[in-house]
FIKOLZA-1660 file (N, C-alpha, C; in steps of 0.1 Angstrom, whole numbers, plus 5000, padded with zeros to 4 digits):
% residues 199
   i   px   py   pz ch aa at
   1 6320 0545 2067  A  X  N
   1 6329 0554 2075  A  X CA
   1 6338 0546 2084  A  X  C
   2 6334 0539 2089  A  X  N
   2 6339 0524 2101  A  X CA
   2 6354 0519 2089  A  X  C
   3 6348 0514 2080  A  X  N
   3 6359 0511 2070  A  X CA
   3 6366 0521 2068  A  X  C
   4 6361 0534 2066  A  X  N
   4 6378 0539 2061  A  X CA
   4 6387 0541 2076  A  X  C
   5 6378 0547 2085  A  X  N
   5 6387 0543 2099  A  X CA
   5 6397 0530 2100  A  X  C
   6 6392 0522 2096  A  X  N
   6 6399 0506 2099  A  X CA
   6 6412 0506 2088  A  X  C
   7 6409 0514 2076  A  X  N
   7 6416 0515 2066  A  X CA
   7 6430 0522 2066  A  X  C
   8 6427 0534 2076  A  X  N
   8 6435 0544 2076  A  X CA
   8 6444 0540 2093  A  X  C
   9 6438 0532 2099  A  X  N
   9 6448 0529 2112  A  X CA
   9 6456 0517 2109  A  X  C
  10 6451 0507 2102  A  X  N
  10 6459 0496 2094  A  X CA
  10 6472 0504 2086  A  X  C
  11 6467 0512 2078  A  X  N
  11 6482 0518 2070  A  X CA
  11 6492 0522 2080  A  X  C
  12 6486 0534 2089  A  X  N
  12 6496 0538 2097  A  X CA
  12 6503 0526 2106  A  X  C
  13 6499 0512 2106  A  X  N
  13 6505 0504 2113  A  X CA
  13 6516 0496 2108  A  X  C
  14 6505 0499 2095  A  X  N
  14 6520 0495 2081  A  X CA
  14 6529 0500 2077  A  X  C
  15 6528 0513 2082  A  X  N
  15 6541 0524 2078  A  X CA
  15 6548 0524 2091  A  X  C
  16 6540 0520 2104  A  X  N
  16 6552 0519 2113  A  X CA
  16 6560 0505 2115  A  X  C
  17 6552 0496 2107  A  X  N
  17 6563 0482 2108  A  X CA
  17 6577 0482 2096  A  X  C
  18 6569 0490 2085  A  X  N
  18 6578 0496 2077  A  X CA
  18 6591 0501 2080  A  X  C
  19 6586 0511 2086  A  X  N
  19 6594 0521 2094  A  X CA
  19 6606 0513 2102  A  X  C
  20 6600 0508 2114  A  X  N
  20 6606 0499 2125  A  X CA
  20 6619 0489 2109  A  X  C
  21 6615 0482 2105  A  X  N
  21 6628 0476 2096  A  X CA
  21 6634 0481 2089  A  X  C
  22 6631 0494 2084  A  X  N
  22 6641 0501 2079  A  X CA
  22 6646 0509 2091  A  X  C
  23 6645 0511 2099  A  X  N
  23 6654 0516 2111  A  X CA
  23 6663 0503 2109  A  X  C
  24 6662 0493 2111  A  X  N
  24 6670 0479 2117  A  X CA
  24 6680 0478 2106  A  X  C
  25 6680 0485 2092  A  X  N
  25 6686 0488 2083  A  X CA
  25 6698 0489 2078  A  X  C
  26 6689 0508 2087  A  X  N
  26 6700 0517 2090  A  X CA
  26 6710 0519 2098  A  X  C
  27 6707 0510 2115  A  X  N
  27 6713 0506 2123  A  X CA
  27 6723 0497 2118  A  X  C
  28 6721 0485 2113  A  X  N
  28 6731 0474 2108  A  X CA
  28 6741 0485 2097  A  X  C
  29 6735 0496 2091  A  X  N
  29 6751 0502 2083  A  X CA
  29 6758 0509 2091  A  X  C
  30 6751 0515 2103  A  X  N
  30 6757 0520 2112  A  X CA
  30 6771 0509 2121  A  X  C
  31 6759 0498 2123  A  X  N
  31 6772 0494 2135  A  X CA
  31 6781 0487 2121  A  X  C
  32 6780 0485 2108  A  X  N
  32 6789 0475 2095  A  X CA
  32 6802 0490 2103  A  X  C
  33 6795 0500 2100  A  X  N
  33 6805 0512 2096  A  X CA
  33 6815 0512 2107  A  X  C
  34 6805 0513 2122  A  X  N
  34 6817 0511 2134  A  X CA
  34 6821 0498 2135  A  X  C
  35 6822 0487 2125  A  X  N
  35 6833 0476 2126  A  X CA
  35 6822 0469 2138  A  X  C
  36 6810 0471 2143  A  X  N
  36 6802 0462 2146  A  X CA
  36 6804 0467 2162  A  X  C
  37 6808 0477 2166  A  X  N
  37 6804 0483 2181  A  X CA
  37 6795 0485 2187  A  X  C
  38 6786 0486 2183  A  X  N
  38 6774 0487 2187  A  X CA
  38 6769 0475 2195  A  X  C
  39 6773 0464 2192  A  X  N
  39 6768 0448 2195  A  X CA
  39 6775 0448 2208  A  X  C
  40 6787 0450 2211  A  X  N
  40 6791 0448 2227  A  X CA
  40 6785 0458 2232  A  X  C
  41 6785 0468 2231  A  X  N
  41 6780 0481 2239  A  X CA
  41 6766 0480 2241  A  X  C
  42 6754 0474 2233  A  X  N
  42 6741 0469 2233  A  X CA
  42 6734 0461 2235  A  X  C
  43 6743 0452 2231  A  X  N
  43 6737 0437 2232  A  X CA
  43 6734 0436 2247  A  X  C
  44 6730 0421 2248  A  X  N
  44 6719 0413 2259  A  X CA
  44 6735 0406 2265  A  X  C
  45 6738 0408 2274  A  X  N
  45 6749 0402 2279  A  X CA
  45 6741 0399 2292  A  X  C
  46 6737 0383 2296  A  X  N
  46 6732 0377 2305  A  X CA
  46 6741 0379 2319  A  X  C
  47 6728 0382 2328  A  X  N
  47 6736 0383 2340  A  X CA
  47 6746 0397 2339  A  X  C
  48 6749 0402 2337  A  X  N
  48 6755 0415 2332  A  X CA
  48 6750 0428 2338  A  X  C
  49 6749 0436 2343  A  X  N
  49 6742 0449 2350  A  X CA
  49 6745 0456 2329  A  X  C
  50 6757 0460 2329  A  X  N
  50 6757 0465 2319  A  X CA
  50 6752 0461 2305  A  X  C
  51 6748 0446 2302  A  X  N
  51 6739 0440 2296  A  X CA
  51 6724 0440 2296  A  X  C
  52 6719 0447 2310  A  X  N
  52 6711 0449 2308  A  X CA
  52 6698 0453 2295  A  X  C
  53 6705 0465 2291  A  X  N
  53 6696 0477 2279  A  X CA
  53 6695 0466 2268  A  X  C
  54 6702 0451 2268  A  X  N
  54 6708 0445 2256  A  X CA
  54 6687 0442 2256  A  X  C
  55 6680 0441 2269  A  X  N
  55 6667 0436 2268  A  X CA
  55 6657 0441 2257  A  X  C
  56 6662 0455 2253  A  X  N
  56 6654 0463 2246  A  X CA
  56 6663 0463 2234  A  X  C
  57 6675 0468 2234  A  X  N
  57 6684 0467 2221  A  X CA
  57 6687 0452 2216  A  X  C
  58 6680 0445 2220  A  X  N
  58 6691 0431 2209  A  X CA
  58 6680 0430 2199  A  X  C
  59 6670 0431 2199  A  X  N
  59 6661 0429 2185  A  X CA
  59 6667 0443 2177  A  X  C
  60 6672 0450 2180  A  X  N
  60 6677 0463 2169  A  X CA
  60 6690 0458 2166  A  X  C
  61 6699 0450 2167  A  X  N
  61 6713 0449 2167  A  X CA
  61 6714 0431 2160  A  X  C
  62 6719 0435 2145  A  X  N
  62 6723 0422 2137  A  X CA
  62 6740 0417 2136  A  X  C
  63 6750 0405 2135  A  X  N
  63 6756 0407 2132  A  X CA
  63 6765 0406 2120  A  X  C
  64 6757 0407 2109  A  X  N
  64 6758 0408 2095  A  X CA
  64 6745 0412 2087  A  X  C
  65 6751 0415 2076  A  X  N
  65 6738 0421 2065  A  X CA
  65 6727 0406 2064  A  X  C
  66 6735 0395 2061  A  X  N
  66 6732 0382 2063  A  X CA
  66 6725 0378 2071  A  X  C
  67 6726 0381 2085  A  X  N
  67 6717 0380 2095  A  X CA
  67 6704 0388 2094  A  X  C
  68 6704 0398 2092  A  X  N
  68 6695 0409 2091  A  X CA
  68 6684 0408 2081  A  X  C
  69 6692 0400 2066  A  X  N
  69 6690 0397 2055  A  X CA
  69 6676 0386 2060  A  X  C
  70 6680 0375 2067  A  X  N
  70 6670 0363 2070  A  X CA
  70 6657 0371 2075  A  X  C
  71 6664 0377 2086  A  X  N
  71 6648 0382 2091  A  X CA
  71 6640 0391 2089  A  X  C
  72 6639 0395 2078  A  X  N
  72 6634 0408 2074  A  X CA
  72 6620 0399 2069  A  X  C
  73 6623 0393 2058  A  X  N
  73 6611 0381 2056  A  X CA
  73 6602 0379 2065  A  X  C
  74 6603 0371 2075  A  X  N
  74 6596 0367 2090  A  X CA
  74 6591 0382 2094  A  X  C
  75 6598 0391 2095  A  X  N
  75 6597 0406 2103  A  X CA
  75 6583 0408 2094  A  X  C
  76 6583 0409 2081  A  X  N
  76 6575 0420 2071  A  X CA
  76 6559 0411 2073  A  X  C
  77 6563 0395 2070  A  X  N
  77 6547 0387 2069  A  X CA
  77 6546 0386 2084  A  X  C
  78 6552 0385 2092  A  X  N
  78 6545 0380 2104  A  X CA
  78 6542 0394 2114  A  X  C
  79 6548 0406 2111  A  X  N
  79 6545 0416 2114  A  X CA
  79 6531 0423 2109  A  X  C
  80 6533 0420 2093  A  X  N
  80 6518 0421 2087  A  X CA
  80 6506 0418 2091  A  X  C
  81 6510 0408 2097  A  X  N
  81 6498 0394 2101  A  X CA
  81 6493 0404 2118  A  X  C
  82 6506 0406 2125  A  X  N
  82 6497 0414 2136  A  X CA
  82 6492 0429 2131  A  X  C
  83 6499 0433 2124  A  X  N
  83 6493 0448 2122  A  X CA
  83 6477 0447 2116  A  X  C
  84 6475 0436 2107  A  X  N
  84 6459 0434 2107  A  X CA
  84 6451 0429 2108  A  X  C
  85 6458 0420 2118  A  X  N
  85 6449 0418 2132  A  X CA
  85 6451 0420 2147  A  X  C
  86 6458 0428 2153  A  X  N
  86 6460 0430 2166  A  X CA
  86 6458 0442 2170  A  X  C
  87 6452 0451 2162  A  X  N
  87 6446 0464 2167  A  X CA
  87 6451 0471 2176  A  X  C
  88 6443 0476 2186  A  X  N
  88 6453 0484 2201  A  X CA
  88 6463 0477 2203  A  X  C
  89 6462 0467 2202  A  X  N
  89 6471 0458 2212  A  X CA
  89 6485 0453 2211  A  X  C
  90 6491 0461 2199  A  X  N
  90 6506 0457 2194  A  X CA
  90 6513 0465 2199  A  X  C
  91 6510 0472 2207  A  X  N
  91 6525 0481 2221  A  X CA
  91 6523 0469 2230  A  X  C
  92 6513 0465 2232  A  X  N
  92 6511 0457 2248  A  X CA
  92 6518 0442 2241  A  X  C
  93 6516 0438 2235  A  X  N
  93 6519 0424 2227  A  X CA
  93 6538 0426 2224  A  X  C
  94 6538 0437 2221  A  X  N
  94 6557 0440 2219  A  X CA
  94 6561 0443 2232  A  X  C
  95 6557 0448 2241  A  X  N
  95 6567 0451 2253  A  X CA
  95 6560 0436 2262  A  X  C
  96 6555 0426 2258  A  X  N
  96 6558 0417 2268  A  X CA
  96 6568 0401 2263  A  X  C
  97 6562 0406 2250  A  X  N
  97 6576 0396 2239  A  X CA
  97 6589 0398 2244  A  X  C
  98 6591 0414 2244  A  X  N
  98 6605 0420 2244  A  X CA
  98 6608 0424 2263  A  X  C
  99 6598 0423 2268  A  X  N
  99 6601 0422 2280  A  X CA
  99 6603 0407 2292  A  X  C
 100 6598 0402 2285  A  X  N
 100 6596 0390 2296  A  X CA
 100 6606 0379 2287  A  X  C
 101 6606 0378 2271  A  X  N
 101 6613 0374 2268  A  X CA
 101 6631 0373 2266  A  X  C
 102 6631 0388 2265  A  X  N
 102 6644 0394 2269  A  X CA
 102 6649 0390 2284  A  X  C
 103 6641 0392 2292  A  X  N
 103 6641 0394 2305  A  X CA
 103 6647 0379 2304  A  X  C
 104 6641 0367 2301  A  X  N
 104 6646 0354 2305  A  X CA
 104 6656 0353 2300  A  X  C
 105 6658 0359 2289  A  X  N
 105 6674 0356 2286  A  X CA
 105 6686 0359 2290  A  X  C
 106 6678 0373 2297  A  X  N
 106 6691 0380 2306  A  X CA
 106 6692 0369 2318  A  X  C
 107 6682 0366 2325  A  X  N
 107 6685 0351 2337  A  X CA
 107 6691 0343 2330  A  X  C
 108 6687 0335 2320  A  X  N
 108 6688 0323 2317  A  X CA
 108 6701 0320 2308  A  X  C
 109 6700 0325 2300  A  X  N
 109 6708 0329 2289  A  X CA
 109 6721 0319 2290  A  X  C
 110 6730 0318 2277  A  X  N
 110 6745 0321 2283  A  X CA
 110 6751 0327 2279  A  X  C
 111 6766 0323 2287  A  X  N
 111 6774 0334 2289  A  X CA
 111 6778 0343 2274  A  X  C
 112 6772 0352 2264  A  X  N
 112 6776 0355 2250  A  X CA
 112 6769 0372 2252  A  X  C
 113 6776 0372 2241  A  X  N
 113 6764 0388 2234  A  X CA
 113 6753 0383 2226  A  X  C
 114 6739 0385 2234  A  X  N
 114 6730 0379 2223  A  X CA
 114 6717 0395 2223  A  X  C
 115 6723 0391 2204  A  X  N
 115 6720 0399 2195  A  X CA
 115 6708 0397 2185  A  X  C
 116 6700 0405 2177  A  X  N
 116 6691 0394 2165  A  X CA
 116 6678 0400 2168  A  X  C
 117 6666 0402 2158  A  X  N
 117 6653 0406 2159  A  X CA
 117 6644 0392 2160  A  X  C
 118 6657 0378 2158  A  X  N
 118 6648 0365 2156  A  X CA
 118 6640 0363 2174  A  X  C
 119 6646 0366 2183  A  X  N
 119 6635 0366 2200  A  X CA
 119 6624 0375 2194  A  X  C
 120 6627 0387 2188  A  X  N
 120 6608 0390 2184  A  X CA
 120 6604 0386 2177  A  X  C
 121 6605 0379 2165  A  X  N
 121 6597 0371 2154  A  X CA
 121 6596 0358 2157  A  X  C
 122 6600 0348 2169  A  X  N
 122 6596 0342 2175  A  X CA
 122 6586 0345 2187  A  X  C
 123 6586 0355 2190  A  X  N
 123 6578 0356 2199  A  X CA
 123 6567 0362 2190  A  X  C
 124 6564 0365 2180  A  X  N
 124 6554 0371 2173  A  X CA
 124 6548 0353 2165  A  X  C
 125 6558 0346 2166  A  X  N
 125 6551 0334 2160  A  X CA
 125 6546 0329 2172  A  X  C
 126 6550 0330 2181  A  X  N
 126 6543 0319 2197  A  X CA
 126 6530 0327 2196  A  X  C
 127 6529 0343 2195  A  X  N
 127 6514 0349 2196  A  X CA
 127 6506 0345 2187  A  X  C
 128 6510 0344 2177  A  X  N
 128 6501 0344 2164  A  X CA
 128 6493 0329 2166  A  X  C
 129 6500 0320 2166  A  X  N
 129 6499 0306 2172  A  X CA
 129 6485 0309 2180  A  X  C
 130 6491 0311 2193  A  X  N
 130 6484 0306 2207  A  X CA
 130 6473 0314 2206  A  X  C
 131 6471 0328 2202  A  X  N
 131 6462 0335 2199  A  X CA
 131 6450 0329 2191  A  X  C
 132 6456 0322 2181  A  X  N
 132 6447 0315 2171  A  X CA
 132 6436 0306 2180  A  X  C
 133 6442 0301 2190  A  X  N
 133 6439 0289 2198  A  X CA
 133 6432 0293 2212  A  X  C
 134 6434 0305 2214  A  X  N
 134 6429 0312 2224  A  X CA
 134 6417 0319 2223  A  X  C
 135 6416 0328 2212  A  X  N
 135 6407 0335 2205  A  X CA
 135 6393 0327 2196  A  X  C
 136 6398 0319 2190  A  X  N
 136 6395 0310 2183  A  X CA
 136 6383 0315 2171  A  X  C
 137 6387 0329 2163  A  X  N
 137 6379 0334 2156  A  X CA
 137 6385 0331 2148  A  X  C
 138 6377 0327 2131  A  X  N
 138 6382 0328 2119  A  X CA
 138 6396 0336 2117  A  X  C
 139 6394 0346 2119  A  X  N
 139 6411 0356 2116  A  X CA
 139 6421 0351 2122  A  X  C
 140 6416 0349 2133  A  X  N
 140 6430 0347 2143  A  X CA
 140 6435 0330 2137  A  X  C
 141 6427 0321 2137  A  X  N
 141 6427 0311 2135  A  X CA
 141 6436 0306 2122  A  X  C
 142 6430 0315 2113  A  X  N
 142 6435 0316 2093  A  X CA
 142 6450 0323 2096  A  X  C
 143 6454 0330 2105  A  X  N
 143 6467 0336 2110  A  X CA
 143 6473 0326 2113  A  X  C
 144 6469 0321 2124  A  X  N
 144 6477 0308 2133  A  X CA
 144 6482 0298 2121  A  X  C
 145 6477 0298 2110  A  X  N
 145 6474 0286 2100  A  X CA
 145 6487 0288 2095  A  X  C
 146 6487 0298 2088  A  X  N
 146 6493 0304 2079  A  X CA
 146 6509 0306 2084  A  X  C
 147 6511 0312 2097  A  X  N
 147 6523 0310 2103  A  X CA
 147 6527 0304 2102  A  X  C
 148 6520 0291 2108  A  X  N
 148 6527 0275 2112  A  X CA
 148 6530 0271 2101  A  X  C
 149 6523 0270 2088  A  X  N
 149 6526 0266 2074  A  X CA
 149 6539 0273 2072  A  X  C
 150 6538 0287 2071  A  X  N
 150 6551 0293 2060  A  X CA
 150 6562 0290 2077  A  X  C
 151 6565 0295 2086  A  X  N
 151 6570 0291 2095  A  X CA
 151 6575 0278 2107  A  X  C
 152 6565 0274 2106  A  X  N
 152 6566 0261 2110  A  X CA
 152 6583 0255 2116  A  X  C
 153 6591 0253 2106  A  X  N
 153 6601 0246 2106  A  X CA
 153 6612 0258 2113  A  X  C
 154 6605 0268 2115  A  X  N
 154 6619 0271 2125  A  X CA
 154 6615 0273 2142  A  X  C
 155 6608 0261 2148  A  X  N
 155 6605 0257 2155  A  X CA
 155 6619 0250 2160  A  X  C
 156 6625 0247 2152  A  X  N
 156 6635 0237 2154  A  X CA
 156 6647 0244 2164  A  X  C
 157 6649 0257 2161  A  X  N
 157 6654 0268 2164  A  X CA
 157 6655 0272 2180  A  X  C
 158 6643 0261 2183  A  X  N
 158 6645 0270 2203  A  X CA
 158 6653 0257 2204  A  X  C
 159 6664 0248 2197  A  X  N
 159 6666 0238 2205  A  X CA
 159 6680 0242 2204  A  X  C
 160 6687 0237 2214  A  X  N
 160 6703 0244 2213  A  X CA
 160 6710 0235 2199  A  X  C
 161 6724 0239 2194  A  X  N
 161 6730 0230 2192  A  X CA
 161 6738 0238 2176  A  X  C
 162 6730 0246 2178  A  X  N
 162 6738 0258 2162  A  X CA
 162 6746 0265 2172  A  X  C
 163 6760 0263 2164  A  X  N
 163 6767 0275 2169  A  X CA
 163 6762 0289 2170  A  X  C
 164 6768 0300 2177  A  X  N
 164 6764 0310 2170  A  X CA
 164 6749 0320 2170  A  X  C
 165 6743 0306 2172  A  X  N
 165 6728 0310 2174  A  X CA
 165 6724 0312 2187  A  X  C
 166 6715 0319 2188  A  X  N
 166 6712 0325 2208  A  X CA
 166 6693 0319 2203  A  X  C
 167 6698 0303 2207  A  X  N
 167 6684 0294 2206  A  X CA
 167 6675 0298 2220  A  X  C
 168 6681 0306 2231  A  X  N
 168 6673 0308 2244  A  X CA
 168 6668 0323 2240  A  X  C
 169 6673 0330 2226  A  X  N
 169 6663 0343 2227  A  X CA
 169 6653 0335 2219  A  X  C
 170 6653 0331 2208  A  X  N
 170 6641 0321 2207  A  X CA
 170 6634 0313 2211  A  X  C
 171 6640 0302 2218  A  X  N
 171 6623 0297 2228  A  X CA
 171 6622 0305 2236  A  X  C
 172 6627 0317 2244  A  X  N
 172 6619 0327 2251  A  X CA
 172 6612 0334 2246  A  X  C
 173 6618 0338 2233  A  X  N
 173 6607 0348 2228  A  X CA
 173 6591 0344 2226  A  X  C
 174 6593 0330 2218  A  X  N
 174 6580 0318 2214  A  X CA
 174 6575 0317 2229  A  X  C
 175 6583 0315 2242  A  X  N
 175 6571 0316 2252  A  X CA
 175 6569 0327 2256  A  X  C
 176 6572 0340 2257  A  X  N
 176 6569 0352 2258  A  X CA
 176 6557 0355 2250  A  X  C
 177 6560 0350 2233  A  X  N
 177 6549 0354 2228  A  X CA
 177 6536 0346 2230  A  X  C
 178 6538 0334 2234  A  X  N
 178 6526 0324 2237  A  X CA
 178 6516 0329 2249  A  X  C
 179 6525 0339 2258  A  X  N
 179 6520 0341 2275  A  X CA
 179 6514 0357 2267  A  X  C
 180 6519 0362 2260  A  X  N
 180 6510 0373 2257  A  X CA
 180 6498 0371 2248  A  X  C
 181 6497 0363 2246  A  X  N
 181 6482 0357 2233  A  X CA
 181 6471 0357 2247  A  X  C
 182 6475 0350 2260  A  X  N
 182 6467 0349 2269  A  X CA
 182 6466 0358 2279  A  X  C
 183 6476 0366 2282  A  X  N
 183 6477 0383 2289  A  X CA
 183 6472 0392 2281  A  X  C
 184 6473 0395 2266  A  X  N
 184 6465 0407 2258  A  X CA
 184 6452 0402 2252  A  X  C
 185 6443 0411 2256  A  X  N
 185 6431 0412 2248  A  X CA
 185 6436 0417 2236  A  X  C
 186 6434 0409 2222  A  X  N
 186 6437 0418 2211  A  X CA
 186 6418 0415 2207  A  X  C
 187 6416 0429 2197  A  X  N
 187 6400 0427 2195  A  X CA
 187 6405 0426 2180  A  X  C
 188 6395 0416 2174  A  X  N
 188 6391 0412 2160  A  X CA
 188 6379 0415 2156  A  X  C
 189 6381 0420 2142  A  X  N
 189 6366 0423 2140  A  X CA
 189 6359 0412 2132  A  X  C
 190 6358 0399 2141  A  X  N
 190 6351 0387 2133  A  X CA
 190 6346 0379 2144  A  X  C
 191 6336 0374 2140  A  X  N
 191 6331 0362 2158  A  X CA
 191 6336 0352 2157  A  X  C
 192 6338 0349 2167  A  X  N
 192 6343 0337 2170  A  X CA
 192 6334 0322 2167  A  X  C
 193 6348 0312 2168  A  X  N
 193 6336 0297 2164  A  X CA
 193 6330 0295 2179  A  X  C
 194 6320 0291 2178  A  X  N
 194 6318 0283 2188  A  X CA
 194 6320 0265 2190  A  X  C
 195 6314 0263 2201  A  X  N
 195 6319 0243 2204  A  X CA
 195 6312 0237 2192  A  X  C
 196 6324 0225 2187  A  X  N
 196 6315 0217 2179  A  X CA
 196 6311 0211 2184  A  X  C
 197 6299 0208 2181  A  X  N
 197 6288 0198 2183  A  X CA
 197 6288 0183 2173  A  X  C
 198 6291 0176 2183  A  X  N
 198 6287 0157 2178  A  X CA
 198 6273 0150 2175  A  X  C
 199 6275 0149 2161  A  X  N
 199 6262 0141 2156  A  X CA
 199 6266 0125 2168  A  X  C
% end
């Protein structure tokens, strides 16, 4: 019975990460159609009052199919990876990625429109990570693994030096997502390792 419970809250988590990128989809033919209006009017404009909302809107707002195109990949496995394992805890784990990490970019940022869902798929790699390392249960750990392996190399990404690229919504988001692995209790249904022990 337990199982099909687990069965049936997992799907619905999968039809809402589903969901969530095809919205991001539909959005990007929206703003293709308005010649890409949406991105000034939305976007994260640092230091900005009216850039503000960009905190919540820049992970919805791409600025090409191309763009959108990259992260969908990262979105679908690394989203997967929390939906089955992060249980309650993927509202709490998204509004502090998209809050605290957003938030630094609106301080920190520069002066640009910074747009992209790559601050939350960075910040869902800094969770998956630290979580592994925090939690230290088989799941979490086999997660952490697996990120770093397929993901790994876009680490390179929080460092400046790509045009174009808004590398401070990325290492914010990776330390946003790193500070929420250690602020959210996510529950696993696996026990944890304990200390190794030296012969």
């Amino acid at each position: 019975m337990k199982n099909r419970e687990h069965m049936r809250a997992f799907l619905r988590r999968a039809t809402a990460l589903a969901g969530f990128v095809g919205l991001l989809w539909a959005l990007q033919i929206v703003n293709w159609i308005t010649g890409y209006g949406l991105n000034p009017a939305f976007g994260l404009i640092p230091r900005h009052v009216s850039g503000l909302d960009g905190v919540v809107a820049m992970p919805l707002l791409h600025g090409s199919f191309a763009h959108l195109l990259a992260n969908t990949p990262p979105l679908l496995v690394m989203g997967g990876l929390l939906v089955a394992t992060a249980a309650r805890a993927l509202l709490a784990v998204n509004a502090v990625v998209i809050g605290l990490g957003g938030g630094l970019v609106w301080l920190f940022g520069s002066a640009a429109i910074h747009i992209g869902a790559s601050g939350l798929i960075f910040g869902w790699f800094g969770f998956l990570v630290a979580r592994g390392l925090v939690d230290r249960s088989p799941v979490t750990l086999a997660a952490a693994l697996l990120v770093g392996f397929l993901f790994g190399s876009m680490l390179w990404g929080v460092l400046p030096g790509q045009p174009g690229v808004s590398w401070e919504a990325h290492l914010f988001g990776a330390t946003a997502g790193a500070a929420a692995a250690f602020l959210v209790r996510t529950h696993v249904h696996a026990p944890r390792l304990g200390g190794v022990e030296r012969e």
